[in-house]
Steps between C-alpha positions, in 0.01 A plus 500: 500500500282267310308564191100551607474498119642133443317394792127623345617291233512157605071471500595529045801314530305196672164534294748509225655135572174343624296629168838393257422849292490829547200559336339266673651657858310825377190337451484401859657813633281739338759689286678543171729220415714754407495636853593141633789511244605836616525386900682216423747675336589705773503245740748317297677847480503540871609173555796494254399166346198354248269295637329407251563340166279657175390374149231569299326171643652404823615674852709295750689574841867539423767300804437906662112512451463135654692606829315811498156356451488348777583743722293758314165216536559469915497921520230543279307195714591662803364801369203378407444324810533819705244731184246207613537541873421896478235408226348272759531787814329775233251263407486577149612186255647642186795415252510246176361162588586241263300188519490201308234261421379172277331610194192396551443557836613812501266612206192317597573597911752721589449800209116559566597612864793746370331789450291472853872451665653826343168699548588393927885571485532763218895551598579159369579360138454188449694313194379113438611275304318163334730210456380180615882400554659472851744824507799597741324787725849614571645540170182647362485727735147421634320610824274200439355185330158352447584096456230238503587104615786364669753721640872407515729508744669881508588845688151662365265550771143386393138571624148325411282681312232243337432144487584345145263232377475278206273281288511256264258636255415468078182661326205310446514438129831339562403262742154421286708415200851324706268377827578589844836304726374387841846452588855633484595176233201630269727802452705293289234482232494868493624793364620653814645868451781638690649766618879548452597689789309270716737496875362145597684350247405286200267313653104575651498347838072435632404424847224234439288217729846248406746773650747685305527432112725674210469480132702686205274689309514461108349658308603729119479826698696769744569789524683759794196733490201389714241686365606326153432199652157636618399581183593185349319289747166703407549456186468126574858367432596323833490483824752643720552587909427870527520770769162642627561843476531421114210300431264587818240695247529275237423203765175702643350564119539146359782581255690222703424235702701341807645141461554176761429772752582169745843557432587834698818697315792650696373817689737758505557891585562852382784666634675791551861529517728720595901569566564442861578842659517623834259760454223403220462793271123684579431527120531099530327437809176718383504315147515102711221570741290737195495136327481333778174720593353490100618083452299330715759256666293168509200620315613668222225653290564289153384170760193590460358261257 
């Protein structure tokens, strides 16, 4: 007969791997790491071998654990798969939902709505994380991603949820003391700031009356934080390409002014993305159209300058 015990355990053994500590795995599971320790003990027990290797600073699979992990991930997908469909029959979205998101994005956009989102669906909780880094949905263990720009090629499912737009843009008391460019080749007389995580590549491509031009920015400035670059752009250092749902209010009270708005930047998207899975989760379903709903798809609200 087999163990029901040993099977209840795979959900720690696989947050375990996928979170590379057991503290960590406790975190997301809602109990004591020493609980986690305790359950993976008597797995290991049951199963008459150690999975895992300890130290004080590292946990890794052993030749046992890898085999096992990925049977133990399929089940506990499986699993899953089948707690969604009978969430989705009852109506009633509940369970963790981890979500990540860029930094500032997600502060400026995403955490204002939080609190109306687990005031509708009180059963779920919600864990985000900030990094403006790409990260492996998979081996995070995320339900879902917020990423802004151009989308690679991969297995992750993704859905609309706002237009993106850019400007060109500098403060006025920069441009009255370094003069405005008409043009992208005026760039090259400025101090053009930039944005290190920038997807596009190192290089601002305009749209202008001549077609298609590129320039490399220069310029004694970057960071990987965009609202850093915001604040250094009204404080009159530079000018640099920024995202409208950044610098929207600051465009509508003056603090900065578009530049060579002849020469049309890159328009882009917000997205959601998502494993693909034969049965979407209802926790993630109700969070992609809630933003969907609150966003604004092609008119999002920080356009309106």
């Amino acid at each position: 007969m087999r163990d029901n015990d040993a099977f209840s355990t795979i959900p720690v053994f696989v947050t375990v791997v996928e979170c590379g500590s057991f503290s960590g795995a406790a975190e997301r599971l809602g109990i004591t790491k020493s609980a986690v320790s305790k359950r993976i003990n008597h797995l290991e027990a049951k199963l008459g071998t150690r999975l895992l290797n300890r130290t004080t600073r590292s946990l890794s699979l052993t030749d046992a654990g890898e085999q096992y992990f990925e049977s133990a991930r399929a089940a506990y997908k499986i699993a899953c798969e089948a707690e969604d469909k009978l969430g989705q029959l009852q109506g009633n979205p509940s369970g963790l939902l981890k979500v990540t998101v860029p930094m500032t994005f997600g502060r400026l956009h995403i955490s204002p709505l939080i609190p109306e989102f687990l005031q509708r669906y009180p059963d779920i909780r919600l864990e985000m994380s900030l990094d403006d880094k790409m990260v492996d949905l998979v081996e995070g263990g995320y339900d879902l991603s917020i990423r802004i720009g151009h989308i690679p090629e991969s297995s992750l499912v993704a859905r609309r949820l706002a237009s993106c737009r850019s400007v060109l843009c500098a403060a006025p008391h920069y441009l009255e003391k370094h003069g405005t460019p008409q043009s992208p080749a005026d760039l090259q007389n400025h101090n053009c700031l930039y944005y290190s995580y920038f997807r596009g590549g190192a290089e601002w491509r305009f749209d202008g009356p001549a077609g298609v031009e590129s320039i490399q920015p220069r310029g004694n400035f970057q960071a990987n934080n965009s609202e850093v670059l915001r604040d250094a752009l009204v404080a009159g250092l530079g000018i640099c390409q920024m995202p409208t749902f950044i610098v929207g209010a600051d465009l509508a009270s003056g603090k900065l002014i578009p530049v060579m708005p002849d020469y049309v930047l890159p328009l882009h998207a917000v997205y959601a993305m998502f494993p693909e899975r034969k049965h979407l989760p209802e926790k993630v379903r109700v969070l992609i159209d809630f933003l969907v709903e609150k966003l604004g798809g092609d008119k999002p609200s920080w356009d309106s300058f």
